[in-house]
C-alpha positions in Angstrom: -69.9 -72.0 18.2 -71.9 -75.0 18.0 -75.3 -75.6 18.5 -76.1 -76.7 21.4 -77.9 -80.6 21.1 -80.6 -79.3 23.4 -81.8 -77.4 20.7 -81.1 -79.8 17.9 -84.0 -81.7 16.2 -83.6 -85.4 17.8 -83.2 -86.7 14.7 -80.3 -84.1 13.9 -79.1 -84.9 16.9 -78.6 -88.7 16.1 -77.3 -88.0 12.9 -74.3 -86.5 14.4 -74.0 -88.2 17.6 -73.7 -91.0 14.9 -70.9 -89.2 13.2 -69.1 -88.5 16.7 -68.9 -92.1 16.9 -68.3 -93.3 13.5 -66.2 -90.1 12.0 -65.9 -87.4 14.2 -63.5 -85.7 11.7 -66.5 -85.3 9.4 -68.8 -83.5 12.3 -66.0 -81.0 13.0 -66.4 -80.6 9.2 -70.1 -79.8 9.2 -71.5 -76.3 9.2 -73.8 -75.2 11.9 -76.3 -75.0 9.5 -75.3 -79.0 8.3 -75.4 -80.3 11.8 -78.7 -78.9 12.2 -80.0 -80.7 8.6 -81.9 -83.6 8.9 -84.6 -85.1 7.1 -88.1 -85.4 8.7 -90.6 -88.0 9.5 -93.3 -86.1 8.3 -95.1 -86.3 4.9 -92.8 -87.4 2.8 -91.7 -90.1 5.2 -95.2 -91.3 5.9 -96.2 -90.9 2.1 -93.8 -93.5 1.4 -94.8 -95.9 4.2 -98.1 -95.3 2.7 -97.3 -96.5 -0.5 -96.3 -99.3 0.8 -98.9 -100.5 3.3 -102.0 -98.5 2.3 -104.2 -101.3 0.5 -107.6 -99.3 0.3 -107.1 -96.1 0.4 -104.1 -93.4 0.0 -105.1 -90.2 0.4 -101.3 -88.6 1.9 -99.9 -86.9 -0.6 -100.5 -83.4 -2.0 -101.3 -84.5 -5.7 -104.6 -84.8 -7.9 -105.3 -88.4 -8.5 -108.2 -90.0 -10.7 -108.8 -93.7 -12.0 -105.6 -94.9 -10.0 -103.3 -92.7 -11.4 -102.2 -89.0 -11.7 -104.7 -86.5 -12.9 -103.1 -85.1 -16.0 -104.4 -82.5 -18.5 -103.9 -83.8 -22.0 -102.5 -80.6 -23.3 -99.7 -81.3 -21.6 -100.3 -85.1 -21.2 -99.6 -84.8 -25.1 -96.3 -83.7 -25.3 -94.2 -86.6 -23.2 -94.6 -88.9 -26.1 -94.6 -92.7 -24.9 -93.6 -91.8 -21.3 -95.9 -92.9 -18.8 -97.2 -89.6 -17.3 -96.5 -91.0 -13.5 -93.1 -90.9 -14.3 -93.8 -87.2 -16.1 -95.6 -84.9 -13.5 -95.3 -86.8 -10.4 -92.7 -85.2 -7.6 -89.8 -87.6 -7.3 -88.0 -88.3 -4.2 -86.0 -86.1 -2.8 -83.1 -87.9 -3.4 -83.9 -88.7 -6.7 -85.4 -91.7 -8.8 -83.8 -94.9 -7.1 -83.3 -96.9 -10.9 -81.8 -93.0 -11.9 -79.4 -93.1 -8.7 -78.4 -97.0 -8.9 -77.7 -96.5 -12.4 -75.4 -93.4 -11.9 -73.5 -95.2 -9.6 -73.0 -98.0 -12.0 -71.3 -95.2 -14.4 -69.2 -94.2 -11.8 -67.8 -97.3 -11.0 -67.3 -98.5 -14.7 -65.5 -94.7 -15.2 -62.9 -94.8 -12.4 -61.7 -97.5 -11.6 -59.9 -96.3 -8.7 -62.9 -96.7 -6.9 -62.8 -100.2 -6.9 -63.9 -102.0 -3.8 -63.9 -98.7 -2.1 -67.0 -97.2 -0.3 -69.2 -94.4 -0.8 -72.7 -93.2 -0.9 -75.3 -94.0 -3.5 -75.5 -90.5 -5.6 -78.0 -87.7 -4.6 -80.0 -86.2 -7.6 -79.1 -82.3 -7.6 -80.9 -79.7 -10.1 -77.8 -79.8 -12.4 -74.4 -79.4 -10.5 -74.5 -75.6 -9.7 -77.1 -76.5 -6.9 -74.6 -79.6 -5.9 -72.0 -77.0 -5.3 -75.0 -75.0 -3.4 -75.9 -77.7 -1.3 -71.9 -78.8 -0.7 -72.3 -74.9 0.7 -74.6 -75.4 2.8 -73.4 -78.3 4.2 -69.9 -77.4 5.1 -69.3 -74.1 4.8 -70.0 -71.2 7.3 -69.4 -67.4 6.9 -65.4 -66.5 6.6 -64.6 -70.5 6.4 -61.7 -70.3 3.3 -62.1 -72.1 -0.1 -59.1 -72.7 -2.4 -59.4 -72.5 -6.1 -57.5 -72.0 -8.8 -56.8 -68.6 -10.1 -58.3 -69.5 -13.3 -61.9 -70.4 -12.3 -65.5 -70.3 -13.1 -67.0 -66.9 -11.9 -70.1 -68.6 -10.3 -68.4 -69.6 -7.6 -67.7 -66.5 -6.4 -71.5 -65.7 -6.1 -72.1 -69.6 -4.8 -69.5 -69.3 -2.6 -68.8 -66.2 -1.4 -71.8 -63.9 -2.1 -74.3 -67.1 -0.7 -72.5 -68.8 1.6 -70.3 -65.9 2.9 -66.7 -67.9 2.4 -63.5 -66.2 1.5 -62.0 -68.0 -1.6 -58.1 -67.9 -2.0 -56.3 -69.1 -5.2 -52.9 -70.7 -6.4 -51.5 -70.2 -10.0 -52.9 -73.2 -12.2 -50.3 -73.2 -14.9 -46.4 -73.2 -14.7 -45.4 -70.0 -16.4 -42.5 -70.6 -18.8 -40.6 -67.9 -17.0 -40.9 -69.4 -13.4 -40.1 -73.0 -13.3 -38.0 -72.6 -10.6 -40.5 -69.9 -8.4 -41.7 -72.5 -6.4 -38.4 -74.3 -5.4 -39.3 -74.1 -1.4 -42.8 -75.6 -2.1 -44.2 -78.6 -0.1 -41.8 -81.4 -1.4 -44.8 -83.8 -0.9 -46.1 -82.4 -3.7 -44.2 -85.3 -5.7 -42.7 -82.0 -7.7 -44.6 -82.7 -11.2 -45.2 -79.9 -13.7 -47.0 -82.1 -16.4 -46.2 -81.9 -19.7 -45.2 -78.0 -21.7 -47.9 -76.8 -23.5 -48.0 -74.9 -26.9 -46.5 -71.9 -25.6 -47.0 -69.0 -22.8 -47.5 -71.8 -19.8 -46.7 -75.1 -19.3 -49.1 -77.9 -17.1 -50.4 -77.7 -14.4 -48.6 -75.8 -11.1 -49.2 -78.8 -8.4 -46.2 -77.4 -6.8 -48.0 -73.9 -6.0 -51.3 -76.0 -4.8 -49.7 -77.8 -2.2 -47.6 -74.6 -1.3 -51.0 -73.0 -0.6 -52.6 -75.8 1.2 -50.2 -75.8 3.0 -49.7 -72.3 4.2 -53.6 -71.9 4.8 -54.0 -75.4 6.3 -51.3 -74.4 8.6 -53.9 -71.5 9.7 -57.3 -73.4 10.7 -58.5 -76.8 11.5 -60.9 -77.1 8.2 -59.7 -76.4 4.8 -62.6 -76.8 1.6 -60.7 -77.4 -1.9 -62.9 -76.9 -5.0 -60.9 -78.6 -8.3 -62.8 -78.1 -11.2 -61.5 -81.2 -14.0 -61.5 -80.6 -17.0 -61.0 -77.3 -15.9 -63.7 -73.8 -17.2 -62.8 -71.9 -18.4 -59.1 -73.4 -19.5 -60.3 -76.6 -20.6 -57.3 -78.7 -18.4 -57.8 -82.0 -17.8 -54.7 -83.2 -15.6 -51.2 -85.5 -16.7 -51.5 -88.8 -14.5 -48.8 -87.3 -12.6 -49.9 -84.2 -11.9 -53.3 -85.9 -10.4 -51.3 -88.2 -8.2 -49.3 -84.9 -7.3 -52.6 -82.9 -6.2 -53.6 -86.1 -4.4 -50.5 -86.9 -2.2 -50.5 -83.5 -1.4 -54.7 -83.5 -0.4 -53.1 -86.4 1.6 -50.0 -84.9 2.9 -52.1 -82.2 4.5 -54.4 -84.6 5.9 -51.8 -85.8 7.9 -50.8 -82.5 9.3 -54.1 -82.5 11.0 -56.0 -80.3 8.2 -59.8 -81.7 7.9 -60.3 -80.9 4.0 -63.2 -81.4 2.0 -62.7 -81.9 -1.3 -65.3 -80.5 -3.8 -64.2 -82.3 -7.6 -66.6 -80.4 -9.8 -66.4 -82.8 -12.7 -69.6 -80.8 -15.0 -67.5 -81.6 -18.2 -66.0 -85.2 -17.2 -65.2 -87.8 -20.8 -64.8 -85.1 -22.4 -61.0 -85.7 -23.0 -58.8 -85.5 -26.3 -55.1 -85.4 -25.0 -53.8 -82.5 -27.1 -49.8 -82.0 -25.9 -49.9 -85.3 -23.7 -52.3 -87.8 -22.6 -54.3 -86.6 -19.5 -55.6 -87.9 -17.0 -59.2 -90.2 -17.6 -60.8 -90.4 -14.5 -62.3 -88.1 -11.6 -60.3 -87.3 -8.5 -62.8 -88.6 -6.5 -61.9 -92.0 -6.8 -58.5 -91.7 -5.8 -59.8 -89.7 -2.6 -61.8 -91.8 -1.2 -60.9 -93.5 1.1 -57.7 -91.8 1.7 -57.6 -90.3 4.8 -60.2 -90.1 7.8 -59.1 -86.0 7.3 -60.5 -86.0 3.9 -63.4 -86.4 2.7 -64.1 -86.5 -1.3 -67.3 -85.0 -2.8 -68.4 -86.0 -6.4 -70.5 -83.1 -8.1 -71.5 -84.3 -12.1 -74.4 -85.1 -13.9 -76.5 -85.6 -17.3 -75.7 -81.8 -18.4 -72.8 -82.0 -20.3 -72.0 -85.4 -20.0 -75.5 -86.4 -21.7 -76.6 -83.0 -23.8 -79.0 -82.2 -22.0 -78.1 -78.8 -20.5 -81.8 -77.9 -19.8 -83.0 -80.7 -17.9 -80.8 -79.7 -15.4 -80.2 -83.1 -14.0 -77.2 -83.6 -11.7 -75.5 -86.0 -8.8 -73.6 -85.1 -5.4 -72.2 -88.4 -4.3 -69.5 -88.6 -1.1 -66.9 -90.4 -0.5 -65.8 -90.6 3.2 -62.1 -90.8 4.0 -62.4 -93.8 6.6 -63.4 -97.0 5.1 -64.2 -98.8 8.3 -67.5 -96.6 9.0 -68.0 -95.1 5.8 -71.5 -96.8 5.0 -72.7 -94.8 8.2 -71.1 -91.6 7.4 -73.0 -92.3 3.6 -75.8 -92.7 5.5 -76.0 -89.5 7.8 -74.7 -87.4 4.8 -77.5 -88.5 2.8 -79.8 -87.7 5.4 -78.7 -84.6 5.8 -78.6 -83.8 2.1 -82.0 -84.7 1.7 -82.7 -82.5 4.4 -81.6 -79.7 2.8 -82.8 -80.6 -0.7 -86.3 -80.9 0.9 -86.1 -77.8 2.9 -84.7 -75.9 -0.9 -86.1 -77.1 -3.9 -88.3 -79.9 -2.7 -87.2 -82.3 -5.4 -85.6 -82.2 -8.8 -88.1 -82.8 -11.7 -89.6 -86.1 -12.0 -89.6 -86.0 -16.7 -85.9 -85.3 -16.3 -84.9 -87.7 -14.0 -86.9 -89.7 -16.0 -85.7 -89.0 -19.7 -82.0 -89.6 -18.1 -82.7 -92.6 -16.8 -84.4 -94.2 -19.9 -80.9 -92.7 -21.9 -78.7 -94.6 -19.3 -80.7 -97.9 -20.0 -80.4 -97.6 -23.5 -77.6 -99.7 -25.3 -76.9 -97.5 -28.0 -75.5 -94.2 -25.4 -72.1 -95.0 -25.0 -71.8 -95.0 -28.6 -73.7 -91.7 -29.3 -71.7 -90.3 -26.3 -68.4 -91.2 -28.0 -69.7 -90.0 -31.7 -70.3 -86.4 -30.2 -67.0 -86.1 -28.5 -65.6 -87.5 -31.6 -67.2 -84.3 -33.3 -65.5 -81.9 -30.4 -62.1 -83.4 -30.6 -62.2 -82.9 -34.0 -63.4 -79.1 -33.2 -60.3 -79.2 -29.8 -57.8 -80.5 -32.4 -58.8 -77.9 -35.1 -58.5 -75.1 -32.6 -55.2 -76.3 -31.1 -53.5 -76.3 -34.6 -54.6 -72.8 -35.5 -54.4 -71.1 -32.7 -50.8 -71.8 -32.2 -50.3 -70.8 -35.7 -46.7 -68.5 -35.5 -48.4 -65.8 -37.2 -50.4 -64.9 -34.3 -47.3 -65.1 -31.6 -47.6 -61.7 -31.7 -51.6 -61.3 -30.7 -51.5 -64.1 -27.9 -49.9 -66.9 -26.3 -51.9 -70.2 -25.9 -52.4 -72.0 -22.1 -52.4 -75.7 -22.1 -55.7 -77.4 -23.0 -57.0 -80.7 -23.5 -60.4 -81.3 -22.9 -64.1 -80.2 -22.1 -65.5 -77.2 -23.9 -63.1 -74.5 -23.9 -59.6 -72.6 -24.5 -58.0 -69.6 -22.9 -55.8 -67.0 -24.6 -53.7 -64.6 -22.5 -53.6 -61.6 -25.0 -50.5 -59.6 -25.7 -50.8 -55.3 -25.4 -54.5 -55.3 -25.2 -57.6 -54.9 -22.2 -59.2 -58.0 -22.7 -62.7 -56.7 -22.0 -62.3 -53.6 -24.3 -60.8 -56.5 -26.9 -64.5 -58.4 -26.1 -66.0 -55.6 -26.7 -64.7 -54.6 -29.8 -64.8 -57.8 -31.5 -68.9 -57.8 -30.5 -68.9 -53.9 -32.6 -67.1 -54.3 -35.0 -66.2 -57.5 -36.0 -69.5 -59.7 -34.7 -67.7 -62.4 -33.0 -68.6 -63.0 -29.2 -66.0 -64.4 -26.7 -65.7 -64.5 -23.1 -62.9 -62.2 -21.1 -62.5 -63.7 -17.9 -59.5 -61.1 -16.9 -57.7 -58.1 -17.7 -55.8 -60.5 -20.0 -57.4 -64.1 -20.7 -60.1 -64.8 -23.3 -62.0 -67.8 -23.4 -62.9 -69.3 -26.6 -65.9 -72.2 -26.6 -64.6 -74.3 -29.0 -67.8 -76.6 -28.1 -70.1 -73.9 -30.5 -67.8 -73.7 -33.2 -68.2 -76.2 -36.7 -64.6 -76.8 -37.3 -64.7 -75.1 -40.5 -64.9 -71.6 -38.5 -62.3 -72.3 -36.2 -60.1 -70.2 -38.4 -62.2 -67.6 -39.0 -62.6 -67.0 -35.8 -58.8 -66.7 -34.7 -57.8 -64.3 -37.9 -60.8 -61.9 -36.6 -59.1 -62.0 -32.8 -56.1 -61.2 -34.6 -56.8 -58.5 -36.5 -59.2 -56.7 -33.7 -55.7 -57.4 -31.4 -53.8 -55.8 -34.2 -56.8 -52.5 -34.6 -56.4 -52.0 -31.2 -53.0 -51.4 -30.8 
């Protein structure tokens, strides 16, 4: 049930009697708890107006202050090195530094070109993408509403997901087994029918055929659908074909036309990272194609500095949206920012200031796209070493090897052996750690491996398969 606008906050209530006129597609996708968010006029708000207009004195804002600036201990004023310490121990906007945010969305566009012309919202600074997805949670998901995943995925978002937010998450098969290219013969034949390209062995590409069967047989069973694709994929390390992104795309669309309202999480934590191993994938986010697709749709972009930069601890991420009807999507942008910074505001307050801050400085420098490309020269070196020797025919008999291409990891499906008990044993006995993510799959991080121990690595799998049996 809705709330009912009497009890609304007024400005809530104008966010979404905004949406009603501009998008009412995206306020029937809004949780209770989303069409409640807003963000208030109070002392952030008047802080900034403030800023602006206070000429003698500013005394709004909870900080220490002293000789004009921030007051700053130098045992930790120390430690920043030349960075100004206003733009070190400060709070930050909600939203994020404006230069950081402009200068994400810059990326963006120079990254995926199918944005083009398109319209979406300036991004949203998240504390790294697992709070994105939190806050994509909170937005537009209430208990029992259904998520569909793959059914290889990353664990947290079972405890995002489910355990937070109290959603039921169902799953298709992401790969085409070998043995069942024709098990999906009845499925939706807008799904444009692409398998991509076979892998090694064990599986082939990716199974767009089973994702539209599913989105369609649960879209057929409610009016709002959430989709989470996770590209390059964790833990298989799938990036898709062309094809098979344009498949998962006209079926997104396909839906959309039944009726379905679907939100589209692309959860892009390891995007560039791409070596085309097998066949050339595909280079760009999802997102761009979405947007702007169908007024039933509506893309969300979760990404950031963590993997793309290095910089795993600063915990620095983006949520941008891209609404599916281009006519009013600036003031869609606009009451979805709103909201978000409602709820970012209401959570964590703000992301830090000296990571937003160390990002932003790395995005002006000209030398990043060339250190950017020099470390993923050093893991495609690692991805190529590990896609030689783990298809190696002497190990046929251990495992069979899924289709990868991209990001950090690998996934084996072992052959005659309990996974975890495998994990385990290779910990004991043989001091290697991997990651089972089944009764059958192990992932390998290739990303923490020098190449020179690639093949180390695999002969000790082997043989603790082998000691086992």
């Amino acid at each position: 049930m809705s709330a009912s606008p009497s009890k609304l906050n007024p400005i809530a209530q104008s966010l979404n009697e905004k949406l009603e006129e501009a998008a009412p597609e995206v306020l029937a996708m809004l949780s209770e708890y989303g069409r409640r968010l807003y963000f208030p006029k109070g002392i952030i708000s008047q802080t900034a107006e403030a800023k602006q207009k206070a000429h003698r004195f500013n005394a709004t804002i909870g900080i220490a202050t002293e000789e004009g600036g921030p007051m700053s201990l130098p045992s930790v004023a120390n430690q920043i090195g030349d960075v100004p310490v206003a733009d070190a121990i400060t709070y930050a906007p909600p939203a994020g530094r404006p230069g950081l945010r402009g200068l994400w969305r810059e990326k963006l566009v120079a990254e995926n070109p199918s944005l083009g012309d398109k319209t979406f919202s300036q991004p949203i600074v998240t504390s790294a993408i697992t709070h994105g997805l939190s806050l994509a949670g909170e937005l537009f998901l209430d208990p029992g509403d259904v998520m569909l995943l793959p059914d290889k995925l990353w664990g947290n978002y079972r405890l995002t997901f489910e355990v937070h937010h109290g959603a039921r998450i169902e799953t298709f098969p992401f790969y085409v087994a070998l043995d069942s290219s024709n098990s999906n013969s009845n499925s939706n034949s807008n799904s444009n029918g692409a398998r991509g390209a076979r892998g090694a062995r064990g599986a082939r590409g990716m199974d767009t055929e089973a994702f539209a069967a599913r989105l369609g047989e649960l879209g057929r069973e409610r009016d709002k659908l959430v989709v989470l694709l996770n590209f390059p994929n964790n833990p298989t390390g799938y990036m898709p074909t062309p094809e098979e992104g344009e498949a998962l795309v006209a079926a997104l669309e396909y839906q959309a036309e039944q009726g379905t309202k679907l939100v589209v999480i692309c959860d892009d934590a390891y995007f560039g990272l791409f070596y085309h191993l097998g066949s050339a994938s595909m280079t760009e986010s999802l997102f761009g194609k979405l947007t702007g697709r169908h007024p039933n749709l509506l893309a969300i972009k979760l990404d950031g500095a963590t993997k793309e930069l290095f910089v795993w601890g600063l915990r620095c991420g983006f949520i941008t949206f891209g609404p599916g009807r281009s006519e009013t999507a600036e003031v869609v942008c606009e009451a979805l920012d709103a909201k978000t910074r409602g709820a970012i505001r209401g959570g964590v307050s703000n992301v830090p200031q000296l990571s937003q801050t160390l990002v932003e400085r790395a995005l002006r420098s000209p030398d990043l796209t060339a250190e950017r490309e020099a470390k993923c020269e050093t893991l495609r070196i690692r991805a190529e070493r590990v896609f030689e020797v783990a298809n190696q025919p002497k190990f046929a008999e251990s495992w069979s090897v899924y289709p990868f291409n991209s990001g950090y990891f690998m996934l084996v499906k072992i052959d005659g052996v309990d996974a975890e008990k495998l994990r385990v044993h290779l910990l004991d006995e043989h001091g290697v750690g991997l990651i089972a993510t089944s009764a059958t799959d192990i992932r390998v991080a290739f990303s923490c491996l020098e190449a020179e121990d690639v093949e180390p690595l695999f002969e000790s799998l082997h043989q603790a398969i082998q000691e086992l049996r």
